[in-house]
C-alpha positions, 0 to 999 in steps of 0.5 A: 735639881731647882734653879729657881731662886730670889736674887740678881745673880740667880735668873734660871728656872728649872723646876723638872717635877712636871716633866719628869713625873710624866715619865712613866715608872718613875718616881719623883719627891720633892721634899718641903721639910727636914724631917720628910727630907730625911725619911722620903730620902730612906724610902727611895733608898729602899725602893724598888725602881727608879727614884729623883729626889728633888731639893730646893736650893731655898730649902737646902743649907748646902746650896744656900751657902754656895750661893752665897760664896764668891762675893755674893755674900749681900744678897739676900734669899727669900728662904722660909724660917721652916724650911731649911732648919726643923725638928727631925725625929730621933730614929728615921724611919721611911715614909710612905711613898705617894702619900701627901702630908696636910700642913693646915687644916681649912674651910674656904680654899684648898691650896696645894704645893710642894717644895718652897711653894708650900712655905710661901701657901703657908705664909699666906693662909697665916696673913688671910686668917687674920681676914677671916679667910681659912685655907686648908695646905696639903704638901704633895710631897710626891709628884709622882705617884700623886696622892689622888685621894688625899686631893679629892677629899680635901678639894671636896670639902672646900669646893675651891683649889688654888694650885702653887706651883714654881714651874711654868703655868703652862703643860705641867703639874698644876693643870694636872691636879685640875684633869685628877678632880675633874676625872673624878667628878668633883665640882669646883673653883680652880685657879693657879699661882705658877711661874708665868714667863721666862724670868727677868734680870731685874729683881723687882720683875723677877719677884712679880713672876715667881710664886710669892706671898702677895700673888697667893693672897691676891689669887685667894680673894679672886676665887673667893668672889661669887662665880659670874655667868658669862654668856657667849 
């Protein structure tokens, strides 16, 4: 279950995939697309174990129109255009579980996600091309088990990581991608858009917290700088 949602009469932010993938034995997807929603829903059926299917109220028709039911039919959500329509295939069939799907290919940054934060990294790899500035997306789509190799590969081409991540910066899934490619031995640049505090009443201090375009962009210029020496 999400709770983290654009809107005045929606401030709750419950993003559990960092903390229930640290669970051991437990798998955990989290979907940012119908057609991987379908056929990562008809491998957890067919597992064998313990499986938590997350879906994002942005992403999700069902929750966006109880959202917008009781009066509340004025306000908006920012929902991507891809994210909660799109094609699915005609015949399901189960996707691998543990496996990551690359959204775009790129050069300069790797930006990883999962859920609506893959829309958003997608969003702004669209604005930067534009500036000369190509960004490679890789969706997680599994939290839990990580597609290690897939990450270390593309991390690798790119020497830069930035993670987009609507949980809180602090102890969950994006300092955990960082630990995967340091263990692994691979040099690079690392930096992070995540939800940064308890998230505020008021909608233009709500959207400076959240993940958005704009904080991703700003973030890709920043580690695209010349590294510093800092002495100490």
């Amino acid at each position: 279950m999400n709770q983290a949602c654009t809107g005045s009469d929606c401030q709750t932010q419950l993003d559990l995939w960092g903390w229930l993938g640290h669970i051991p034995g437990l798998t955990v997807i989290v979907p940012s697309i119908p057609a991987d929603a379908g056929s990562l829903m008809l491998a957890s059926l067919q597992h064998d174990g313990p499986v938590i299917f997350l879906e994002h109220k942005l992403l999700s028709e069902s929750w966006l129109e109880f959202l917008g039911s009781g009066g509340r039919q004025n306000i908006e959500y920012d929902v991507p255009t891809q994210g909660v329509r799109g094609p699915v295939p005609r015949r399901w069939e189960p996707l691998p579980i543990g496996k990551a799907a690359i959204r775009r290919e790129g050069t300069d940054v790797t930006v990883v996600s999962v859920g609506v934060g893959v829309h958003r990294a997608m969003q702004a790899a669209e604005i930067l091309e534009k500036e000369k500035i190509s960004l490679a997306v890789l969706d997680l789509r599994t939290v839990a088990p990580l597609d290690k190799t897939t990450l270390c590969e593309m991390v690798a081409q790119t020497g830069r990581l930035l993670v987009v991540d609507e949980d809180y910066e602090g102890f969950g899934l994006s300092g955990e991608l960082a630990a995967v490619l340091l263990e692994a031995g691979i040099p690079f640049k690392y930096a992070r858009v995540c939800t940064q505090t308890t998230i505020p009443y008021a909608r233009s201090m709500e959207d400076n917290v959240l993940p958005n375009v704009e904080r991703i962009r700003t973030a890709i210029i920043e580690i695209l700088k010349p590294a510093r020496n800092i002495r100490g």
